[in-house]
Every structure is written in C-alpha cells, then in structure tokens.
NULONU-226143 format. One record per residue (C-alpha): x, y, z; residue in three letters; residue number from 1. Coordinates in nm, 2 decimals. Example, Ala and Ser with C-alpha at 12.3 -4.5 7.8 and 13.67 -1.06 7.14 Angstrom:
2
R        u        v        w   residuo   num
R     1.23    -0.45     0.78       ALA     1
R     1.37    -0.11     0.71       SER     2
//
This chain:
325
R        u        v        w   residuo   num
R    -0.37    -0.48     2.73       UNK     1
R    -0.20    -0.23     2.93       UNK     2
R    -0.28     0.16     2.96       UNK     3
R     0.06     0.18     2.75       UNK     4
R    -0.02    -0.11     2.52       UNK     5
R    -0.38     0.10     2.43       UNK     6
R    -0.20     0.40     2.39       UNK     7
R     0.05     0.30     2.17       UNK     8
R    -0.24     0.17     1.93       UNK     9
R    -0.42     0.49     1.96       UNK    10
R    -0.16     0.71     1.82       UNK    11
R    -0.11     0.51     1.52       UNK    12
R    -0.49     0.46     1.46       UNK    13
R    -0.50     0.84     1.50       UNK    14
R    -0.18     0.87     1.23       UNK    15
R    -0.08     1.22     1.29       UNK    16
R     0.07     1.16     1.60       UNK    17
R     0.17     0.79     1.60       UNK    18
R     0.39     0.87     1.27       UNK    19
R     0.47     1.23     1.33       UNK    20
R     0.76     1.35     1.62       UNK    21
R     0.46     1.30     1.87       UNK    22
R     0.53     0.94     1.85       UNK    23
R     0.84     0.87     1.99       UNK    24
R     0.82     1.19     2.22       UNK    25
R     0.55     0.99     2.40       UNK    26
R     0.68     0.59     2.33       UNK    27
R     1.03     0.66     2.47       UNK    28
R     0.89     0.64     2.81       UNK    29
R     0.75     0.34     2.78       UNK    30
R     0.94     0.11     2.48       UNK    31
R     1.25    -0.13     2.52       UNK    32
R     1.57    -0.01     2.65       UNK    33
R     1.86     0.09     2.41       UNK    34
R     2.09    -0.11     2.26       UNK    35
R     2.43    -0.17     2.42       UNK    36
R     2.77    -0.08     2.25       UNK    37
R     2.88    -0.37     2.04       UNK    38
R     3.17    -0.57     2.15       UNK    39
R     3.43    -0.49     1.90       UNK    40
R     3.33    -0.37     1.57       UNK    41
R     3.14    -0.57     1.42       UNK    42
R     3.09    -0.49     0.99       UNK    43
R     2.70    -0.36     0.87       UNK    44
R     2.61    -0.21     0.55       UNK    45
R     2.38     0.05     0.45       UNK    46
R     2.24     0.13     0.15       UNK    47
R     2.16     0.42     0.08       UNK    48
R     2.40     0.57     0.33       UNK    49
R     2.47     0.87     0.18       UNK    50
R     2.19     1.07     0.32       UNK    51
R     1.85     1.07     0.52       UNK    52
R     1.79     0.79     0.74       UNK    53
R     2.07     0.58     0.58       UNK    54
R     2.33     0.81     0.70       UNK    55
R     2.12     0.86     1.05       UNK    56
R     2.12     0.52     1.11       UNK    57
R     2.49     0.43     1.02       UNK    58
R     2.60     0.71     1.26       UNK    59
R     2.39     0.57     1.53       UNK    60
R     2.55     0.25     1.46       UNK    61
R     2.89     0.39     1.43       UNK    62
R     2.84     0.55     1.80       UNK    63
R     2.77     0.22     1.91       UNK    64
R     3.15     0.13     1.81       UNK    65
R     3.01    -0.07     1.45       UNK    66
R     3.22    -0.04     1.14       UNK    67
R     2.97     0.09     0.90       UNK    68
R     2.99     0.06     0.53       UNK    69
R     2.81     0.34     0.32       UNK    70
R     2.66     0.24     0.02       UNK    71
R     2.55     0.48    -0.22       UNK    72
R     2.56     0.58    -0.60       UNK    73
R     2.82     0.94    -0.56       UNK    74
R     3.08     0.86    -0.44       UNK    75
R     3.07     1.25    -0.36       UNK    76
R     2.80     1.22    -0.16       UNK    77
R     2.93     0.92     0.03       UNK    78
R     3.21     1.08     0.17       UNK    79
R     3.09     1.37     0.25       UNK    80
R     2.89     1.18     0.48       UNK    81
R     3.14     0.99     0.57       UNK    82
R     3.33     1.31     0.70       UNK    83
R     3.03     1.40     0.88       UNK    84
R     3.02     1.12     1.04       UNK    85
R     3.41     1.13     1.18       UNK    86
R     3.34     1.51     1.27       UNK    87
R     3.03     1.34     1.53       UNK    88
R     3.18     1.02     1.63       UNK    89
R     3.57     1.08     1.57       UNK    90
R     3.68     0.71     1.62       UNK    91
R     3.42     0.63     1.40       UNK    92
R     3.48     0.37     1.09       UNK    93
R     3.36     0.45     0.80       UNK    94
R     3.39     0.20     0.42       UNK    95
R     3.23     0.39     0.12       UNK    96
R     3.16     0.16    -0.16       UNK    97
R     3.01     0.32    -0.49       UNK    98
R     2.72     0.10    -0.62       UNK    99
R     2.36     0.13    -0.78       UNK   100
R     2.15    -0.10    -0.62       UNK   101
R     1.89    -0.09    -0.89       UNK   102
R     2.16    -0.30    -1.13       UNK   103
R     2.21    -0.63    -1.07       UNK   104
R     2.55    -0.66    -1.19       UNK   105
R     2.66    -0.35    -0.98       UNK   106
R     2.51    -0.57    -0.66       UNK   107
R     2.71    -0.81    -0.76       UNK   108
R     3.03    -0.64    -0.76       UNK   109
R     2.94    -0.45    -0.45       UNK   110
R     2.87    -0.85    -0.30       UNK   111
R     3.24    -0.93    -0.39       UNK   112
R     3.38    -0.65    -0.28       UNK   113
R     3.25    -0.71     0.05       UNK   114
R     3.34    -1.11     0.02       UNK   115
R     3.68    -1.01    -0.01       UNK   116
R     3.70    -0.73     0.26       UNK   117
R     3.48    -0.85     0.57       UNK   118
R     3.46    -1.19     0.73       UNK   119
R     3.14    -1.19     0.85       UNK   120
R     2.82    -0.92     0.87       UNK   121
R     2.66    -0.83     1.19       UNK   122
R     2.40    -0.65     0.95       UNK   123
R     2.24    -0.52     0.64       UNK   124
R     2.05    -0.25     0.62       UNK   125
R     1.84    -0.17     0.31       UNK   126
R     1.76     0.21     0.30       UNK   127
R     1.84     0.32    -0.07       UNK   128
R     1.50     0.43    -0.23       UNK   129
R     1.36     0.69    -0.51       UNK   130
R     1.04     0.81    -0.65       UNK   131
R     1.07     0.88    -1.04       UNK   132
R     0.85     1.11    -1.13       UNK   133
R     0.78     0.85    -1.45       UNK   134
R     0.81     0.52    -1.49       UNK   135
R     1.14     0.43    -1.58       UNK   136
R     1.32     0.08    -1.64       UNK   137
R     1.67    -0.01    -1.43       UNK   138
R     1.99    -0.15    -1.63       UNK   139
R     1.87    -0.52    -1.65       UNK   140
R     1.51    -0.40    -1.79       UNK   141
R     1.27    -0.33    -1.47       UNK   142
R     1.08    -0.08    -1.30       UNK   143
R     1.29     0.14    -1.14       UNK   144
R     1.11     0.17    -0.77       UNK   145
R     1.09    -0.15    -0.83       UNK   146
R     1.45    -0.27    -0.92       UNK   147
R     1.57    -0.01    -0.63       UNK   148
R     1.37    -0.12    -0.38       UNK   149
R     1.29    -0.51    -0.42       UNK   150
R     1.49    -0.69    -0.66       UNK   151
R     1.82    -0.53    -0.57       UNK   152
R     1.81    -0.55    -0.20       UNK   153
R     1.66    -0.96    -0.26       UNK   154
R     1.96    -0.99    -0.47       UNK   155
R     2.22    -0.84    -0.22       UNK   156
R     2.07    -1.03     0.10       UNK   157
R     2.06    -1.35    -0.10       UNK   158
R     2.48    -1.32    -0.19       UNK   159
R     2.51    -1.19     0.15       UNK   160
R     2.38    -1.48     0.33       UNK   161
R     2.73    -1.66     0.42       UNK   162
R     2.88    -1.35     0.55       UNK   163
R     2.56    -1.28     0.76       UNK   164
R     2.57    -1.61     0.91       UNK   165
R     2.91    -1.64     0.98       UNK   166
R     2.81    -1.35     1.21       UNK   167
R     2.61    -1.59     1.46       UNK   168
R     2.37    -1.29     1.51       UNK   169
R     2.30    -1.13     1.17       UNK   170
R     2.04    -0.89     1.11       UNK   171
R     1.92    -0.82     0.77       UNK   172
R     1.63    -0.47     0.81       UNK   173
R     1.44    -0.32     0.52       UNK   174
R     1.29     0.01     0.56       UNK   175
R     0.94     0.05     0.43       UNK   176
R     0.73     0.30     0.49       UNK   177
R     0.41     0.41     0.65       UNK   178
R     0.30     0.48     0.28       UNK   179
R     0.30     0.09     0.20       UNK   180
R    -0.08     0.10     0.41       UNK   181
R    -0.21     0.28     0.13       UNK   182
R    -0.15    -0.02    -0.10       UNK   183
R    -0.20    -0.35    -0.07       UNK   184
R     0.04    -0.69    -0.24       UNK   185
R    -0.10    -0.61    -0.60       UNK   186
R     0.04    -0.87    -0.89       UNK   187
R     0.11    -0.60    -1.11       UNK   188
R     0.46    -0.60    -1.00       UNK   189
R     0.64    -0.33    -1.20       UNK   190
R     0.34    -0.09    -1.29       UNK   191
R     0.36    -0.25    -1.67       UNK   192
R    -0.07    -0.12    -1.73       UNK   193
R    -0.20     0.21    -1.58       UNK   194
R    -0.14     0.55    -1.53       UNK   195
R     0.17     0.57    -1.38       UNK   196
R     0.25     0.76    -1.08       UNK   197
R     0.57     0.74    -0.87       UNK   198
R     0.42     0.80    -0.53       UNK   199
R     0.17     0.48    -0.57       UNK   200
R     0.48     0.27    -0.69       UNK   201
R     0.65     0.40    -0.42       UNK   202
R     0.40     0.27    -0.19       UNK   203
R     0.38    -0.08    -0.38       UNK   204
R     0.72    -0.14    -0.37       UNK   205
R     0.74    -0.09    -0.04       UNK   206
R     0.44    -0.31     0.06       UNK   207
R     0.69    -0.55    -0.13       UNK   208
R     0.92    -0.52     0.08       UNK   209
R     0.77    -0.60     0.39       UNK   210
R     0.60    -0.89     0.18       UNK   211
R     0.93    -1.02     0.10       UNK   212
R     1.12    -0.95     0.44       UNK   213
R     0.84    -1.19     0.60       UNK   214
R     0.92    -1.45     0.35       UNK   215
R     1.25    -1.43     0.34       UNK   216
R     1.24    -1.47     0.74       UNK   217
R     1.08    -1.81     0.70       UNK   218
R     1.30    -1.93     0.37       UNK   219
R     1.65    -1.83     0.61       UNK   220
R     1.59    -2.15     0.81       UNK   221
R     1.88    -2.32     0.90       UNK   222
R     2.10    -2.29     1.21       UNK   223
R     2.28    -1.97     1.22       UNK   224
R     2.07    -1.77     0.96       UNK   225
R     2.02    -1.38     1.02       UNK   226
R     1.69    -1.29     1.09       UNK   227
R     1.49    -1.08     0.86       UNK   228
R     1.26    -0.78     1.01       UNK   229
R     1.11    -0.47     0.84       UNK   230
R     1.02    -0.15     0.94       UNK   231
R     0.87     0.21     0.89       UNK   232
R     1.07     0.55     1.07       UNK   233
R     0.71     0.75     1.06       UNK   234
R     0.74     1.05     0.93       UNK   235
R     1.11     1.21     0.89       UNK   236
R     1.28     1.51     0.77       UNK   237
R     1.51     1.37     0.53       UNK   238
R     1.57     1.49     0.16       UNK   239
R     1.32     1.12     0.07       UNK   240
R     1.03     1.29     0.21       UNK   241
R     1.10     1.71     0.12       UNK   242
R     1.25     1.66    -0.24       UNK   243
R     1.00     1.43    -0.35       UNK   244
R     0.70     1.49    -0.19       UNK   245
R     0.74     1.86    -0.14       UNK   246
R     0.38     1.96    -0.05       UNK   247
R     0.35     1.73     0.22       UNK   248
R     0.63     1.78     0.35       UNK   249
R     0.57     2.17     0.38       UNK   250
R     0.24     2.08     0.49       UNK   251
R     0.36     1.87     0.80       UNK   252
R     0.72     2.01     0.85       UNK   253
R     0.65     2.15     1.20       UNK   254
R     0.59     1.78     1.34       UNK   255
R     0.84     1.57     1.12       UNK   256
R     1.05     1.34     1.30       UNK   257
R     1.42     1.42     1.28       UNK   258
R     1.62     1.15     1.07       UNK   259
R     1.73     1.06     1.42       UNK   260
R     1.42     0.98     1.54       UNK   261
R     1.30     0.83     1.22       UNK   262
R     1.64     0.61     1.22       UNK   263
R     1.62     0.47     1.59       UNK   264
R     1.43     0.17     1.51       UNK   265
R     1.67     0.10     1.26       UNK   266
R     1.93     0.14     1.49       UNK   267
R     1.74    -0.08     1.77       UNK   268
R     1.67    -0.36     1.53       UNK   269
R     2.03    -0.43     1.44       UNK   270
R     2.19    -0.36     1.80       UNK   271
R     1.95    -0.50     2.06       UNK   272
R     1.87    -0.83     2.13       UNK   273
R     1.55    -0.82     2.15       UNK   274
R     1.46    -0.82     1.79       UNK   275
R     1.72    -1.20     1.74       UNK   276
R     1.44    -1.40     1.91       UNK   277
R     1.19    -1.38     1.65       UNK   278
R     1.22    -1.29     1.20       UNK   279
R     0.99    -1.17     0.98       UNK   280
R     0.82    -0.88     1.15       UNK   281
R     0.72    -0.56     1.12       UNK   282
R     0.86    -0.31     1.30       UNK   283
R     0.80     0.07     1.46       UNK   284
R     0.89     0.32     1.70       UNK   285
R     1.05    -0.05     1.85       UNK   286
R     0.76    -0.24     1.89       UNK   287
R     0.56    -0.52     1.64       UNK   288
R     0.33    -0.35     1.41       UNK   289
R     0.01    -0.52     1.20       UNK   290
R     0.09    -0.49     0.83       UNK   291
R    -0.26    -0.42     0.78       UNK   292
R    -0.47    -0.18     0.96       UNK   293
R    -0.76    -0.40     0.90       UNK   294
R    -0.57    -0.70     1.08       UNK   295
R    -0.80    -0.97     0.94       UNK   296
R    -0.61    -0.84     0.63       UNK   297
R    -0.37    -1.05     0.45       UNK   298
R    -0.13    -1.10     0.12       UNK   299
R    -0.29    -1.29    -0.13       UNK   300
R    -0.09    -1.59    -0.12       UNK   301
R    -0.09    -1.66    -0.46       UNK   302
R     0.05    -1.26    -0.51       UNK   303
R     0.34    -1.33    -0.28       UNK   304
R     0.42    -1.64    -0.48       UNK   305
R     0.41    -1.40    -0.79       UNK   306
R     0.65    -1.14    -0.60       UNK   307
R     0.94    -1.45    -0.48       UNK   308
R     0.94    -1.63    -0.85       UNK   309
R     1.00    -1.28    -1.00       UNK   310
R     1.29    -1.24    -0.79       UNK   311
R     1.42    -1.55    -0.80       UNK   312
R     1.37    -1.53    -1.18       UNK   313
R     1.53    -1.19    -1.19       UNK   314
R     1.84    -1.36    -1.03       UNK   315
R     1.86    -1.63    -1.20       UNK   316
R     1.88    -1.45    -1.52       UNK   317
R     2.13    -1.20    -1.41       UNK   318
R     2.38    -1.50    -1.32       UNK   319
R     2.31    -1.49    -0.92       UNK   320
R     2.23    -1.87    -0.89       UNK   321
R     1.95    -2.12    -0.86       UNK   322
R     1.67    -2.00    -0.60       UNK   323
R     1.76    -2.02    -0.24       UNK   324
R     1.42    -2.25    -0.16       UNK   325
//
C-alpha cells in the first residue's frame, strides 16, 4: 500500500477527519483527476434537486455543459434552484419536474414524462431523502424513509433502464450515507416492530440502498447497461444534516463539508470515466470504500433476498411490471 493509500484509510478509521472538510482538503492532492466537460449535453436527473447536495451536484454537472433535470416535490423550491443555478452557470439547462418519489404512481408519471422528453440518460442521480420524526406510511402503504429512499428510486431506475442504455455510458448513483455504518442489512424492512426512531431508519434505509445499488449492478447485465455505484458525501452542510439533526450539526459545524465538497463525488461518478469500468461499488471522496468497517463483514444473503422481492413485489403491485431478473 502506498504512504497515500494508508493515509486515506487512516482518516476514515479516525472518522472525524476522513468524513469532515479535513477529508477532501487532504485527498485532493492525491485522488483521480476531474471529470472533463461532456461532449454536448447529455440529459441526468436528480432527485432531490431542489436543495443540499441534489442541487450541488446538478450545478456541478450543469458546469460541465449537462442538461440537468431537478426533481423535487415544490415546484417552488425547484425553481428557485433552478434560478440559482442560471445566476452561477448562465448557459446552464435547467428541466424541473414536480414529483414525490415516495409514490409509486407519481414515479411513474415523472418516468413518462421523461420517456416522452429525452432520448436517452447519461445519468440518474438518487439524492431525495427525509427523516420523519415518526414513522409514517407513503401513498401506496410503506414506510416513509423507506418508500423515499428504496422503493421509489428501485422503481424509477427500473422504468429508466431503456433510456439509460440508450445512453452507451449510463450512470445510475445513490447517495447513502456515512450513517448506514451504524446499521447493518436488518429484515425488518419498514421498522413494522420497535421503538421507532427516524435517525436509525434513516440509517437502515440507507444501508439499503447501498445493498440494492450492488445488486442491481450485477442484475443490469446485458451489453449496454448503465452501471450502478453508490456513495456517501461525509459530512455536509446542507439543510439534510442541520434541520434534521440539529445538535450534531451545531456540534460539528466548524468542520462540515460544504455541499460542494460533499457533492463532488457525485459529480465524479457520473462525469469521469473512471467509475464505467467497474458497477456496484461503494464510493467516497472518489475512491472504493468497504461497506463494512469490519471488512470480513457482509449482508446476510438471505436479508438481501428479503430486500429485492419486496421491491420487486412493491412494483409489481403498483403496475410497474414483472421483476427485471
């Protein structure tokens, strides 16, 4: 391993600094190059656009000449963005489309909507999240954190699939969190028993997520497919982390990442090449992470096959199809 290589370990195994500002401050000198401007403008959607990293990481994307669609549920909200984003970049392209990614049947008409518009998808970028401070069931009957963060974005990337591969180099990201360490693949999917408490579902859901990006990596198998990566920014100042987890936030604020900095992976992973040769990793601060700290760690395979049939179920029921494997 190189003096780089150990280093890079250290300041996650240390926390504070990998995940704080620290991190990148000291891995920019030594991690992949940036990602050159697109060749035309190719079409990627964010979720959760509106705000935080979503917004971060579409105007990254727009500076490198994409046509970025904004997904959020205002439509106030999106647009205001959306101006923000023509003030920075001012030949920037901006698409809001109003849609609640916790309902099925809105993901469906935000699918279509798209099928009409676009003719392919360079990416899509799953950044819409919440933490309800009690448990609370979407449109179609499930856990909120649950519905917004897993079944939704399954849903969209599923309907999505033709347009991504008519791309020839689609990307589909989900951004985790660093939180997800604190939990592991457990097969009470939708907190049904328990004391329920939105930071922990918070931090199941988005162990799912990276559980699911890694399966859905190996289930997209055929020539052409988009690979499927996931990620964590560290520790960011974004409205996700100080409205719902104000003590921390307050606690750490002098070392939070910017939504910049927490975004640029986001942005590398969908831009650079480097991240097309391989699908179904974990991603930070532009560089492979375990999923585990303990790597001899694993999903419970019989868990993950819990977590695919209840979205595949969840689909099926809501009229999306027959399951993809």
């Amino acid at each position: 391993m190189t003096i780089h290589g150990a280093l890079d370990e250290l300041l996650d195994v240390m926390v504070i600094p990998g995940y704080s500002s620290i991190g990148p401050a000291l891995r920019k000198h030594w991690w992949p190059g940036d990602p050159r401007p697109f060749t035309g403008h190719p079409d990627i959607v964010v979720t959760g656009g509106g705000s935080g990293l979503g917004e971060a990481a579409a105007l990254g994307l727009a500076r490198l000449g994409a046509r970025v669609h904004l997904v959020g549920r205002k439509a106030a909200r999106l647009q205001a963005a959306a101006d923000r984003m023509v003030t920075a970049v001012p030949d920037a392209q901006v698409i809001t489309h109003e849609a609640d990614i916790s309902d099925l049947d809105s993901v469906a008409s935000l699918a279509a909507e798209l099928e009409r518009s676009v003719p392919s998808l360079h990416a899509l970028i799953h950044c819409a999240g919440l933490i309800p401070p009690e448990r609370t069931l979407s449109a179609q009957g499930h856990e909120l954190t649950f519905a917004t963060h897993v079944l939704g974005p399954f849903a969209l990337t599923v309907r999505l699939r033709t347009l991504l591969r008519a791309d020839g180099d689609g990307r589909v990201i989900w951004v985790s969190s660093g939180g997800m360490y604190s939990s592991p693949l457990v097969s009470d999917l939708e907190f049904a028993s328990g004391d329920y408490k939105g930071v922990r579902a918070y931090a199941r859901t988005k162990r799912m997520q990276v559980s699911i990006a890694a399966m859905l990596g190996a289930a997209f198998d055929r020539d052409g497919d988009p690979v499927v990566h996931s990620m964590h920014p560290g520790w960011a100042d974004t409205p996700g982390v100080t409205d719902s987890i104000p003590g921390f936030a307050k606690l750490v604020r002098p070392i939070l990442r910017t939504a910049e900095q927490g975004a640029d992976t986001i942005v590398w992973l969908s831009a650079a090449g480097e991240p097309a040769t391989t699908t179904g990793q974990f991603f930070s601060d532009r560089r492979v992470r375990p999923t585990y700290y303990l790597r001899w760690k694993h999903d419970r395979p019989a868990v993950r096959r819990r977590l695919w049939l209840a979205c595949e179920d969840a689909l099926v029921a809501s009229g999306f199809g027959e399951p993809i494997i």
